[in-house]
Each structure stands twice: as structure tokens, then as C-alpha cells.
C-alpha positions as CSV (number, residue, x, y, z in Angstrom):
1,X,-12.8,-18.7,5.1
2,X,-10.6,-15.5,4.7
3,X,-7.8,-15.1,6.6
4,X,-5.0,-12.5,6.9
5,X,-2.1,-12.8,8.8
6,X,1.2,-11.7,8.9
7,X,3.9,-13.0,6.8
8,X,7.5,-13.9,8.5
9,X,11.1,-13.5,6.6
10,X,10.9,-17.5,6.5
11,X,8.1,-18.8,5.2
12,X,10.1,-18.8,1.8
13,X,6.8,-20.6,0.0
14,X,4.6,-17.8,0.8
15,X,7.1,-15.2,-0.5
16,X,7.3,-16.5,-3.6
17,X,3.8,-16.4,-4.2
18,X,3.1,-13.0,-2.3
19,X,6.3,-11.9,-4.9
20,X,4.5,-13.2,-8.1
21,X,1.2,-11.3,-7.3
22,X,3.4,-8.2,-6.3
23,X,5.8,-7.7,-9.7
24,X,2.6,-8.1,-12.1
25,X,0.4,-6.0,-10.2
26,X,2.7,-2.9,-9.7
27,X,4.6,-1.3,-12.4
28,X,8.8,-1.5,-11.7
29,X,9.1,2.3,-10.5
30,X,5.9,1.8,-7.9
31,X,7.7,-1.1,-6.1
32,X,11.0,-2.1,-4.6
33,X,13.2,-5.3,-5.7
34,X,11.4,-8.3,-3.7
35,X,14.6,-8.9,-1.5
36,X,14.3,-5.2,0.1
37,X,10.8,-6.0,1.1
38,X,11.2,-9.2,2.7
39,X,14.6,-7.5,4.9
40,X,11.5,-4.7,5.9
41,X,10.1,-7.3,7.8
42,X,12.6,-7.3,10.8
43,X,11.1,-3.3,10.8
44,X,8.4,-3.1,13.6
45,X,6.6,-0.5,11.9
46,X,6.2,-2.8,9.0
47,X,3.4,-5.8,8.2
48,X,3.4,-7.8,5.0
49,X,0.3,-9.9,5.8
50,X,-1.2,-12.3,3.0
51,X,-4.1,-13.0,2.7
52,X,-5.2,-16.4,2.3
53,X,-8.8,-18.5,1.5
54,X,-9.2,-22.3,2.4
55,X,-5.0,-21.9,3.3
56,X,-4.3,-21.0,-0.4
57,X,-2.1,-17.4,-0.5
58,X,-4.8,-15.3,-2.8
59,X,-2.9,-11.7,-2.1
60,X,-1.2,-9.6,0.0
61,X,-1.2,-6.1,2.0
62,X,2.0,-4.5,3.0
63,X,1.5,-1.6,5.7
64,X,3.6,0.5,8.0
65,X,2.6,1.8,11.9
66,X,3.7,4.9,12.6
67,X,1.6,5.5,15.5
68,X,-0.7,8.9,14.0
69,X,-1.1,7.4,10.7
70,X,-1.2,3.7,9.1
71,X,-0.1,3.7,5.8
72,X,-0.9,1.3,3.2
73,X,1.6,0.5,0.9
74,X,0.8,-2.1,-1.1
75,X,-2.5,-4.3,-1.6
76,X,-3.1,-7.0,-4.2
77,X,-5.6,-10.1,-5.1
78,X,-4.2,-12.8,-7.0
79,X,-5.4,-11.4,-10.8
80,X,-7.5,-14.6,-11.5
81,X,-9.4,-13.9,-8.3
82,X,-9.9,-9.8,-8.3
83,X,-13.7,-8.7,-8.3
84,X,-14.8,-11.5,-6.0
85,X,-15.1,-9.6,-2.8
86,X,-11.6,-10.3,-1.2
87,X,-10.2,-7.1,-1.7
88,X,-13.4,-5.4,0.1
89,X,-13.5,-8.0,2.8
90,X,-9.7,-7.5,3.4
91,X,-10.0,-3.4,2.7
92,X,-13.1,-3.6,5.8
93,X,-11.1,-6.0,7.9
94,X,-8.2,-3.2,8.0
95,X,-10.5,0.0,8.4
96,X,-12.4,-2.3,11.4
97,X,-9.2,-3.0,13.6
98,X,-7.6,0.7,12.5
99,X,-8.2,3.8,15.3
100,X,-6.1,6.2,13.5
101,X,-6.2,7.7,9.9
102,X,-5.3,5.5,7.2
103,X,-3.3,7.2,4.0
104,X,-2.7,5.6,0.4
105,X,-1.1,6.4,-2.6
106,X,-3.1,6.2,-5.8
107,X,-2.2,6.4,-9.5
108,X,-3.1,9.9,-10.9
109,X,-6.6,9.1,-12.9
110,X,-5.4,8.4,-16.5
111,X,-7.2,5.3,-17.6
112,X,-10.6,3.7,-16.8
113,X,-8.0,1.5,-14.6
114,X,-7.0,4.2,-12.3
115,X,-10.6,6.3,-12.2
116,X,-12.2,2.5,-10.9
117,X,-9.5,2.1,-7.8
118,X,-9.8,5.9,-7.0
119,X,-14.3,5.1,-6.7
120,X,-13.2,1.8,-5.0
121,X,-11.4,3.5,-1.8
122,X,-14.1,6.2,-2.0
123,X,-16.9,3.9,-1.7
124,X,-14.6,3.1,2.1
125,X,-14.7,6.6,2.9
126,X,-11.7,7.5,1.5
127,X,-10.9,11.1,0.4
128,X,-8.6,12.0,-2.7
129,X,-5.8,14.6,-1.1
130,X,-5.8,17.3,-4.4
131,X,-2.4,18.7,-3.6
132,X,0.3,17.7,-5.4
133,X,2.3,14.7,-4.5
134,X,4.9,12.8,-6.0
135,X,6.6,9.2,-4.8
136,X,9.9,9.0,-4.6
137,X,12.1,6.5,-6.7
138,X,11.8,2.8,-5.3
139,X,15.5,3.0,-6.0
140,X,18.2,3.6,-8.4
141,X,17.5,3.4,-12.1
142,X,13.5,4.0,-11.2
143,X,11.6,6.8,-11.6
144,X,9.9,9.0,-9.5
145,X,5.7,8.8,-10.0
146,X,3.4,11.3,-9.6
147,X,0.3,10.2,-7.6
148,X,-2.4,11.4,-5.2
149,X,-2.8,11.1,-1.4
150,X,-6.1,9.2,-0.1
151,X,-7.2,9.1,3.3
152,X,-9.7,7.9,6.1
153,X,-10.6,10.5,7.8
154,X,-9.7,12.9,5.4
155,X,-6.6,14.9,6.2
156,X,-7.2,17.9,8.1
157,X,-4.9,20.5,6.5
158,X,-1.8,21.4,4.4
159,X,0.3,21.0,7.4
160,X,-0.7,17.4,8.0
161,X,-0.4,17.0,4.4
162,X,3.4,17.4,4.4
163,X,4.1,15.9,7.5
164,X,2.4,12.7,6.3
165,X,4.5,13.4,3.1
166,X,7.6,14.2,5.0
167,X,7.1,11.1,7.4
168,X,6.9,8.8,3.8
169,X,9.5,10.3,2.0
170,X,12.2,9.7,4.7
171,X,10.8,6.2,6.4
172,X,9.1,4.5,3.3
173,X,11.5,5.8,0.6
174,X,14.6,6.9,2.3
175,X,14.6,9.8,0.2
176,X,14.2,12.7,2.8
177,X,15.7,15.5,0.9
178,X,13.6,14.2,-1.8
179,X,11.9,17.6,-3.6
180,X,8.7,17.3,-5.6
């Protein structure tokens, strides 16, 4: 059985293995040190949830609420257990109990790597934002990355577009003078 439930500051056992899955499967300038994600928890507009078979911690999704838009921040399967279904199964269960647009970043397609994940949201109903978008640094010493937008339903116009932007840069990155 699949479940996925929310993660608290405390459960120290489940942090460590949620931070394993999380440093191997982003690169250092798409993520934040460990310790700055588990102090997001006390955020209400932030969930890390992991995502457990048979009570074993397999992966994780970290999202933020802000009432128009649900953005995903980061989502990752244990890499011994990717292609398996749980990714899909976890993707649906968040699209099923979502009302309002959904919006992630994705790597610019590159490599055979990042031209798979852009087809595996878009076999969700995801569409790939073409303007030009660029995450801030995680922090000092990282690097800013350019990326693309996806969303579900796909967003309406450029407007929208920067106000999702706008609404990331200053509440996800704390970078709100951040220029592209």
C-alpha cells in the first residue's frame, strides 16, 4: 500500500532518509541545505510529505499552498525504486485532491534525462511555459539555473506568468529583487 503523508520537524528518522533521496536526486544549486527545509516546515504554506510503501519511506514531495497556485517544489522516488509506478501514483494522487493550478519547475531539455521528465508531466496534462524563466540561487555560493515553467491548467497569459514568477521568487527563494 502507498501512502503519503506529511512529514513533521521531529520525526528525525524519516528526515534522514527523505535527506538522502533529496541531495542525490537534485543537483547542489537546485536545492537548499537540508536544515533550511526541515525549519520550512513550521510554514503553513509549506508540506514535505513522504511517501511511504508497506511503512518503508520510498520518496518524497515538498509543496507550497498559496491559495491560486500549488507549487511543487521538489518530488523524488528512492533511485533503486524509480520506474515502478510510485512516482505516477503519487503525481495522480496530487492532481486528484488539487482544485487550483499546479506549477513546476523543470530542467531546460539538455539530455535524454531532462526531455523524459518534461514527456512525464505532459502525459499529466502538464504544459511547458516557453518564456524564459530562471530560479533564483538556493543560497549563497549557488548558482542561479535556468529552467522552464510547467503547469496544470496551463497558464493563462504573460501576466499570470510573472505573477507566479514574482510570487516564487520572493516566498520560495527570498530573492524578490531577483532579475532574470
Amino acid at each position: 500500500m502507498i501512502l503519503i503523508t506529511p512529514i513533521l520537524s521531529s520525526d528525525e528518522k524519516n528526515l534522514s532518509k527523505i535527506k538522502k533521496i533529496y541531495e542525490y536526486s537534485f543537483p547542489i544549486d537546485e536545492r537548499r541545505d537540508f536544515d533550511k527545509v526541515i525549519d520550512l516546515i513550521k510554514d503553513v504554506r509549506f508540506q514535505l510529505r513522504g511517501i511511504f510503501v508497506d511503512d518503508d519511506l520510498v520518496g518524497f514531495i515538498s509543496l507550497w499552498d498559496f491559495s491560486e497556485f500549488l507549487y511543487v517544489e521538489h518530488f523524488a522516488i528512492d533511485k533503486d525504486l524509480r520506474g515502478n509506478g510510485l512516482g505516477t501514483h503519487v503525481l495522480q494522487n496530487i492532481l486528484d485532491e488539487t482544485p487550483i493550478k499546479i506549477v513546476l519547475e523543470v530542467d531546460l531539455p539538455s539530455d535524454n534525462i531532462s526531455f523524459k521528465r518534461i514527456k512525464y508531466y505532459q502525459k499529466f496534462g502538464f504544459i511547458l511555459c516557453h518564456q524564459e524563466y530562471i530560479q533564483p540561487p538556493y543560497g549563497e555560493g549557488k548558482d542561479a539555473v535556468p529552467m522552464f515553467i510547467m503547469s496544470k491548467p496551463e497558464i493563462d497569459d504573460y501576466n499570470e506568468f510573472k505573477h507566479i514568477v514574482k510570487t516564487l521568487h520572493s516566498q520560495v527563494y527570498l530573492s524578490p529583487d531577483f532579475i532574470e
